[in-house]
VOPAGU-2260 file (C-alpha; in pm, 1 decimal, decimal comma):
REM VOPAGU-2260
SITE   aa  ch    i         X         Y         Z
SITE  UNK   A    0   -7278,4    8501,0   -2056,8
SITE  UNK   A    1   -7098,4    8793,4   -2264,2
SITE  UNK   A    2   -6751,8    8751,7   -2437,9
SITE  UNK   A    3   -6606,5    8926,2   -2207,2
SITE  UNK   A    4   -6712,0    8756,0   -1907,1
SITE  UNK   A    5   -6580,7    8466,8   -2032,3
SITE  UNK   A    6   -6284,8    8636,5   -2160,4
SITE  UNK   A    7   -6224,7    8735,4   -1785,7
SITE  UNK   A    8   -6303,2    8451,8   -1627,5
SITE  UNK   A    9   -6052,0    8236,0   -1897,8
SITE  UNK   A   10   -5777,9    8487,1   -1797,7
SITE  UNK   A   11   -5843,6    8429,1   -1443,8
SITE  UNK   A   12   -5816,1    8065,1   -1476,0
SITE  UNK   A   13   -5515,8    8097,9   -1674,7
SITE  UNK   A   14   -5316,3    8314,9   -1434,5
SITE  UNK   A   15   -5377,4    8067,1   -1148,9
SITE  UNK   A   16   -5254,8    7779,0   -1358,8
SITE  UNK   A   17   -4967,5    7959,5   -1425,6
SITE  UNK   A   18   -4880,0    8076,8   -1092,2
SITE  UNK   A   19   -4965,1    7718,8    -989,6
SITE  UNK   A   20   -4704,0    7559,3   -1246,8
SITE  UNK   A   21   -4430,3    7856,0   -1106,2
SITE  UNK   A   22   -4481,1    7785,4    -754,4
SITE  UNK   A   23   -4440,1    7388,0    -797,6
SITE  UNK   A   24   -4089,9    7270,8    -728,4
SITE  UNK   A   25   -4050,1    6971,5    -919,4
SITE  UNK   A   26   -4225,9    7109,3   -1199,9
SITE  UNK   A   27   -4051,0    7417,2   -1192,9
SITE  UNK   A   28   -3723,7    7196,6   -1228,0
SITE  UNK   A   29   -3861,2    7024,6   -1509,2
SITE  UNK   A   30   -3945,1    7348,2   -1722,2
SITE  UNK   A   31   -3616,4    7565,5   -1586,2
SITE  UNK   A   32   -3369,6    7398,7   -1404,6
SITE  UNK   A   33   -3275,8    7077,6   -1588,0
SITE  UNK   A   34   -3346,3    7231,9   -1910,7
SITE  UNK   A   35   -3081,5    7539,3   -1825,5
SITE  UNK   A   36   -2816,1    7267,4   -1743,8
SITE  UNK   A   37   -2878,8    7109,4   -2030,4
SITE  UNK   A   38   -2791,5    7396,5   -2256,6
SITE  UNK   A   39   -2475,4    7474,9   -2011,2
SITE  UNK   A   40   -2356,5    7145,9   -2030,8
SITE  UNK   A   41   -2424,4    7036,8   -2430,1
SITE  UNK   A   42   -2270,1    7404,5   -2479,6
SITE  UNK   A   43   -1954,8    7299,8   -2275,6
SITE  UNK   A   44   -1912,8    6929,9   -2442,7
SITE  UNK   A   45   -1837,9    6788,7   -2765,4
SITE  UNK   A   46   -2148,3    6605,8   -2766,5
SITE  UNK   A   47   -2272,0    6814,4   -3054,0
SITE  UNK   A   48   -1940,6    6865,3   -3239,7
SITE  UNK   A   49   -1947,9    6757,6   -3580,1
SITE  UNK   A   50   -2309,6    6900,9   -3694,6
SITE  UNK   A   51   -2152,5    7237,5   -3920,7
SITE  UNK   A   52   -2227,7    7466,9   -3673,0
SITE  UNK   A   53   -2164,5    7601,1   -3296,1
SITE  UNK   A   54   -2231,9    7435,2   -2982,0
SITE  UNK   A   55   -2436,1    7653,4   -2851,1
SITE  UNK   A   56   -2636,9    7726,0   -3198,9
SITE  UNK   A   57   -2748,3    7368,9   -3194,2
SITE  UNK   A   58   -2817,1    7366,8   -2817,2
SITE  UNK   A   59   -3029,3    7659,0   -2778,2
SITE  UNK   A   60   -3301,3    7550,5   -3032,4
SITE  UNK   A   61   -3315,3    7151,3   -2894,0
SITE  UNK   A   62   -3358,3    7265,7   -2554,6
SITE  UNK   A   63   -3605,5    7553,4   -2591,3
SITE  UNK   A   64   -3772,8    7244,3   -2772,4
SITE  UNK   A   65   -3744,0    7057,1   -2432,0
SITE  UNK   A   66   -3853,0    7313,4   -2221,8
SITE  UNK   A   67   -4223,6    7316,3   -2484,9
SITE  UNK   A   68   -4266,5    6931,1   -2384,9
SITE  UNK   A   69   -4172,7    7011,3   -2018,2
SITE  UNK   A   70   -4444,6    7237,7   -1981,9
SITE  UNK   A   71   -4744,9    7095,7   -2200,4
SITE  UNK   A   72   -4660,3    6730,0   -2122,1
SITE  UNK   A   73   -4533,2    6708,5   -1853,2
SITE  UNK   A   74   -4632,7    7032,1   -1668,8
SITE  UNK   A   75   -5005,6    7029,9   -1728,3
SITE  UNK   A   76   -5010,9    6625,4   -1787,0
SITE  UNK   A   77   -4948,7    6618,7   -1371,8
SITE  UNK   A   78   -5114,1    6901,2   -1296,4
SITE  UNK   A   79   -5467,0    6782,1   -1416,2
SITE  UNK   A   80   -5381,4    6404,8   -1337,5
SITE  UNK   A   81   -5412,5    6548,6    -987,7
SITE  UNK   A   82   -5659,2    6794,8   -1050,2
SITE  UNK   A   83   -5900,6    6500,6   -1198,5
SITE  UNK   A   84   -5800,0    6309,8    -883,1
SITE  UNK   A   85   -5930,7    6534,7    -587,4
SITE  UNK   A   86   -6275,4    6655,6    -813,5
SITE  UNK   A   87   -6091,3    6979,7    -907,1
SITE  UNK   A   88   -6193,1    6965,2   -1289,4
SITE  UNK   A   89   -6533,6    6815,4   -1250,6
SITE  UNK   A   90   -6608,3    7087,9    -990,5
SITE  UNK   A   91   -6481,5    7357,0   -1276,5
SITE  UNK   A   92   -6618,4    7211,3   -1546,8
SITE  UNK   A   93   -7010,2    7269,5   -1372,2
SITE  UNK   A   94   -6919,2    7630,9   -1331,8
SITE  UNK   A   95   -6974,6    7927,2   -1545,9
SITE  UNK   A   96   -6632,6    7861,2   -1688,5
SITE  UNK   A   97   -6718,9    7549,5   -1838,7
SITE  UNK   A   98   -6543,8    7248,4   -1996,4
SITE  UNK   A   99   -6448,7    7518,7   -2268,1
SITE  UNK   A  100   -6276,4    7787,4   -2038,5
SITE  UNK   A  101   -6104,7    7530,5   -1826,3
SITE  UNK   A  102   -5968,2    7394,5   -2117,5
SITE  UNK   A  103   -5858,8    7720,9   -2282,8
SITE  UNK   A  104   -5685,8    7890,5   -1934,7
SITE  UNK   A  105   -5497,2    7566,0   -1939,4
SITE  UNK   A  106   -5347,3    7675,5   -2298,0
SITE  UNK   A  107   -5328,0    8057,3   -2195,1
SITE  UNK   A  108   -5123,7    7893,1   -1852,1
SITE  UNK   A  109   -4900,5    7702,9   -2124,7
SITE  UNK   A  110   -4842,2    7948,8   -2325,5
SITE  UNK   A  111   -4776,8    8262,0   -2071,5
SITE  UNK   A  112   -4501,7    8002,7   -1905,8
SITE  UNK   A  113   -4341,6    7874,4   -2269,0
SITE  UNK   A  114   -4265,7    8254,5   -2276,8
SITE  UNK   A  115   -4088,3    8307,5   -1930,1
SITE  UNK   A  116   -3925,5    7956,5   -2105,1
SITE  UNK   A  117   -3810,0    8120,9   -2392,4
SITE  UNK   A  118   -3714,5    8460,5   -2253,1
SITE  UNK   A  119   -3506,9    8284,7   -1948,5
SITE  UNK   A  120   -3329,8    8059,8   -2139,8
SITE  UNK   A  121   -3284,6    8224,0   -2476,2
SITE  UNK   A  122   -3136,3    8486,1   -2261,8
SITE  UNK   A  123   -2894,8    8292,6   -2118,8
SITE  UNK   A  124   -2821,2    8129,8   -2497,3
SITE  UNK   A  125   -2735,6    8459,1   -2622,7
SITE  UNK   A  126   -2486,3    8553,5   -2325,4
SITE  UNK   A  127   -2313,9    8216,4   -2433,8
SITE  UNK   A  128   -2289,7    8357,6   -2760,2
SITE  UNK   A  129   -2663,0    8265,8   -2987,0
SITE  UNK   A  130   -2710,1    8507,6   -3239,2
SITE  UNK   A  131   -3017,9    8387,6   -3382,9
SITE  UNK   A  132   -3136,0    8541,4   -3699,4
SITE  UNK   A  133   -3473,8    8760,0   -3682,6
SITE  UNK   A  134   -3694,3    8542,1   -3911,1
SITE  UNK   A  135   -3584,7    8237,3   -3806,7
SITE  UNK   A  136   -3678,7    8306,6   -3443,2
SITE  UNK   A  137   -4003,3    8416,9   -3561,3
SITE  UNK   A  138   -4076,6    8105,6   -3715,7
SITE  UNK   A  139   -3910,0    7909,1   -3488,3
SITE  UNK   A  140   -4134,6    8055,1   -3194,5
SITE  UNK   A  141   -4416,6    7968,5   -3403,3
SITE  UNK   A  142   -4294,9    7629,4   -3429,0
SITE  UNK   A  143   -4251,2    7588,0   -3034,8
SITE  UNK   A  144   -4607,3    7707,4   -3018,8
SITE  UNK   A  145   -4749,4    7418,9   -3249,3
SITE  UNK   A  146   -4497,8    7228,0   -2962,8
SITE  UNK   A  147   -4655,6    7314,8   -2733,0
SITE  UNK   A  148   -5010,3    7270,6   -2873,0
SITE  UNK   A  149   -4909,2    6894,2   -2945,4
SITE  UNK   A  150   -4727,4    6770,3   -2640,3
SITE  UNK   A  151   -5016,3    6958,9   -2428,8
SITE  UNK   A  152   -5245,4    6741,3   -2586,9
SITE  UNK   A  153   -5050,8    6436,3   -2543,3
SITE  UNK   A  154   -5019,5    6543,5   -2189,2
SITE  UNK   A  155   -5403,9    6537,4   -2120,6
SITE  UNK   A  156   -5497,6    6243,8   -2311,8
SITE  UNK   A  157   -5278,8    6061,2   -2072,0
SITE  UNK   A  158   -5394,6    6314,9   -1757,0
SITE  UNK   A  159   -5795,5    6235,2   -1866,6
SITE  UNK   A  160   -5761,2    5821,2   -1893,5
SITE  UNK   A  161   -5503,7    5709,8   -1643,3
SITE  UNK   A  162   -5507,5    5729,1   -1279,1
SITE  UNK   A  163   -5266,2    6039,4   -1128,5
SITE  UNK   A  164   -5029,7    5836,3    -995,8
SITE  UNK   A  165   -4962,4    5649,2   -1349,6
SITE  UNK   A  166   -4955,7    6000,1   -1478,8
SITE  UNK   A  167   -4678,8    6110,6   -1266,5
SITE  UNK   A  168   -4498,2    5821,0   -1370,1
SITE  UNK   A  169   -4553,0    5817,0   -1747,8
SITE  UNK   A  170   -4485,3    6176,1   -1821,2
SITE  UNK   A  171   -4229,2    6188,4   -1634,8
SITE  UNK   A  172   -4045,7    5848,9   -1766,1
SITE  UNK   A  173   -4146,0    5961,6   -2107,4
SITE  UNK   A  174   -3997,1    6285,8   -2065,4
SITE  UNK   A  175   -3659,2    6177,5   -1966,6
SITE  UNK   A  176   -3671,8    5881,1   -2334,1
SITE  UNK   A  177   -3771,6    6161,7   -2485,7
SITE  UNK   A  178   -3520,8    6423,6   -2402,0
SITE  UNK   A  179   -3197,8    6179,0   -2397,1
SITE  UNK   A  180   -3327,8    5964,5   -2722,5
SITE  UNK   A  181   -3610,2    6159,0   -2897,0
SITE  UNK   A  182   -3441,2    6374,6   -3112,9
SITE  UNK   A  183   -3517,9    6721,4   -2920,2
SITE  UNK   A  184   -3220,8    6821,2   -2769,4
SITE  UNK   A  185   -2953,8    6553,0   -2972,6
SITE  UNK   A  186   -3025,9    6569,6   -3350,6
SITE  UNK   A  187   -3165,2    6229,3   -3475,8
SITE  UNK   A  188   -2802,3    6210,6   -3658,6
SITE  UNK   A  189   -2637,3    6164,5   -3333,8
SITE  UNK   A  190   -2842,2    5836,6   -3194,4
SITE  UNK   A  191   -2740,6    5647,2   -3469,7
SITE  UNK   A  192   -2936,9    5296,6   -3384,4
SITE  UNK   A  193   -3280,0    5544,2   -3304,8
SITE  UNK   A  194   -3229,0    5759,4   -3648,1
SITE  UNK   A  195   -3495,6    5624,2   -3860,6
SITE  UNK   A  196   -3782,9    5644,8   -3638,9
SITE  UNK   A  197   -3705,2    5946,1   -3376,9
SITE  UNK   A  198   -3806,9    6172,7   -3686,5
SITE  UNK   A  199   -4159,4    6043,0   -3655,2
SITE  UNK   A  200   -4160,3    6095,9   -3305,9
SITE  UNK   A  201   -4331,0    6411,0   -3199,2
SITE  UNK   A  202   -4026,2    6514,7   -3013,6
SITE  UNK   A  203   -3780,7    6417,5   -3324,2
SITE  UNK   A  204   -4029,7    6650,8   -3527,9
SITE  UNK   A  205   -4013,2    6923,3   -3298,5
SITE  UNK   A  206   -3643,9    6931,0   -3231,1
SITE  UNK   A  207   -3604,6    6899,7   -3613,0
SITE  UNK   A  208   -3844,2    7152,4   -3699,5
SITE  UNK   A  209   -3707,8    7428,9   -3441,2
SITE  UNK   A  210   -3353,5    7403,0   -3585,0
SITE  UNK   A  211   -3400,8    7433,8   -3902,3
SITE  UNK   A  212   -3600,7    7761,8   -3850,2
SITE  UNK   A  213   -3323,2    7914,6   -3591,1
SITE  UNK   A  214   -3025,2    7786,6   -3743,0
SITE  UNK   A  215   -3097,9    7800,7   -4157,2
SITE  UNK   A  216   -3413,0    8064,4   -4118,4
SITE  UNK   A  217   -3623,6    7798,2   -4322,3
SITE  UNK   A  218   -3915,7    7557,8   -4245,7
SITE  UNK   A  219   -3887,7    7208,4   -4229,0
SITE  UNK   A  220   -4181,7    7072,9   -4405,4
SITE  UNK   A  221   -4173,7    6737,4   -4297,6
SITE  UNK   A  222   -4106,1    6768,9   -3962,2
SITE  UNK   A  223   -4377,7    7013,0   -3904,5
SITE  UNK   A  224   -4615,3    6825,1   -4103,2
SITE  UNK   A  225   -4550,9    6550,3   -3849,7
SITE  UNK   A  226   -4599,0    6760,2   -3572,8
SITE  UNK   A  227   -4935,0    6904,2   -3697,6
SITE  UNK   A  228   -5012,7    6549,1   -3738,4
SITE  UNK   A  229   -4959,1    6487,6   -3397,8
SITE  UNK   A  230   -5127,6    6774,2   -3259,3
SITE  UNK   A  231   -5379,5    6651,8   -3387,8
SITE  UNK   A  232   -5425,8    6295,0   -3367,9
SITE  UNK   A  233   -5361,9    6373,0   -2974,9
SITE  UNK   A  234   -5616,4    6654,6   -2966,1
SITE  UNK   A  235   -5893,5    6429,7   -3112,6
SITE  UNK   A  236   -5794,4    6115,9   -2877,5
SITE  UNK   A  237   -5809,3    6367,1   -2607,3
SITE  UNK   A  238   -6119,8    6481,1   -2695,3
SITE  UNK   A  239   -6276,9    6149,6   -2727,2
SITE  UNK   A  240   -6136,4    5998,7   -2467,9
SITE  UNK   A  241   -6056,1    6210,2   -2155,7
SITE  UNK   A  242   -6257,4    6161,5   -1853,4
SITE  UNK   A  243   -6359,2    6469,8   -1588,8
SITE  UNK   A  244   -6372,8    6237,0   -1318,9
């Protein structure tokens, strides 16, 4: 098969996940909805009063954050739970597309959505008055990609060994720990009991790592070393351990 035939065929695959993730309700009120609300309301509270800086400049970063675990975990986490369920990905996977190109129009799906993410509500963030800085949104993009890389991960692992409907359950119990006590839309500071270990959660990492790059232009070392660490670690369980059937 030539690269691009495979190339094609990848992109193909890709667009139909993403349409697929658009056109789902729930899921689109996972990666949209909720997280939009969120950023209206922590923007419109003192919840995050206190931290030496705006509302809304600690908001927008934490809940782009949320939006990368809403759509790798769990967005595609359900979506192939199901998929496994009714033969979809076994079918695929004896196709000219392959295990390989499955896999990688899954990421492409991921990653074309993160950006309508990003461009929806970082739009919305700036009419509420986010002036990001240019380098820091550069590197904090990056860092929602390396997001988005890990929780995707995370999501399949737990798509590929448990049965769809524990799937649906799990991501979407361990999305809502996550977002109210993981450190990715509340800074770690703020759930004071929680503090010491959110930051070694992936989500602590990620919501850590994405504000220091938008709000003080640097990198967070630590936090994204976690994060790569988790990437990772979930990619190679995933690997090992995810069944097409």
């Amino acid at each position: 098969m030539s690269a691009a035939t495979l190339t094609r065929r990848v992109w193909q695959q890709g667009r139909y996940e993403t349409v697929t993730m658009l056109r789902n309700g729930e899921q689109l009120t996972l990666m949209l909805i909720l997280p939009l609300f969120a950023l209206i309301g922590l923007t419109l509270t003192p919840v995050l009063d206190g931290l030496g800086h705006s509302r809304i400049d600690v908001a927008a970063p934490g809940v782009l954050a949320l939006c990368t675990m809403s759509v790798g975990f769990t967005g595609q986490g359900i979506a192939t739970g199901f998929d496994r369920r009714y033969g979809v990905l076994r079918f695929l996977s004896t196709t000219p597309l392959g295990r390989g190109g499955l896999i990688a129009g899954k990421v492409l799906a991921v990653l074309v959505v993160l950006a309508v993410q990003i461009a929806v509500i970082g739009g919305v963030a700036l009419t509420l008055g986010w002036h990001p800085g240019v380098e820091g949104s550069l590197l904090g993009i990056a860092l929602l990609a390396l997001g988005a890389a890990a929780f995707t991960a995370l999501g399949l692992l737990i798509a590929g060994t448990a049965r769809p409907e524990a799937t649906l359950a799990v991501t979407n119990l361990v999305w809502i720990l996550l977002g109210v006590l993981g450190g990715i839309v509340i800074p770690a500071q703020r759930i004071h009991a929680l503090a010491p270990i959110v930051g070694f959660l992936p989500s602590g990492a990620l919501g850590d790592a994405v504000r220091s790059a938008f709000l003080d232009n640097t990198l967070n070392v630590p936090a994204a070393a976690i994060l790569v660490l988790w990437t990772v670690l979930a990619g190679v369980a995933a690997i090992r351990w995810f069944r097409w059937s």
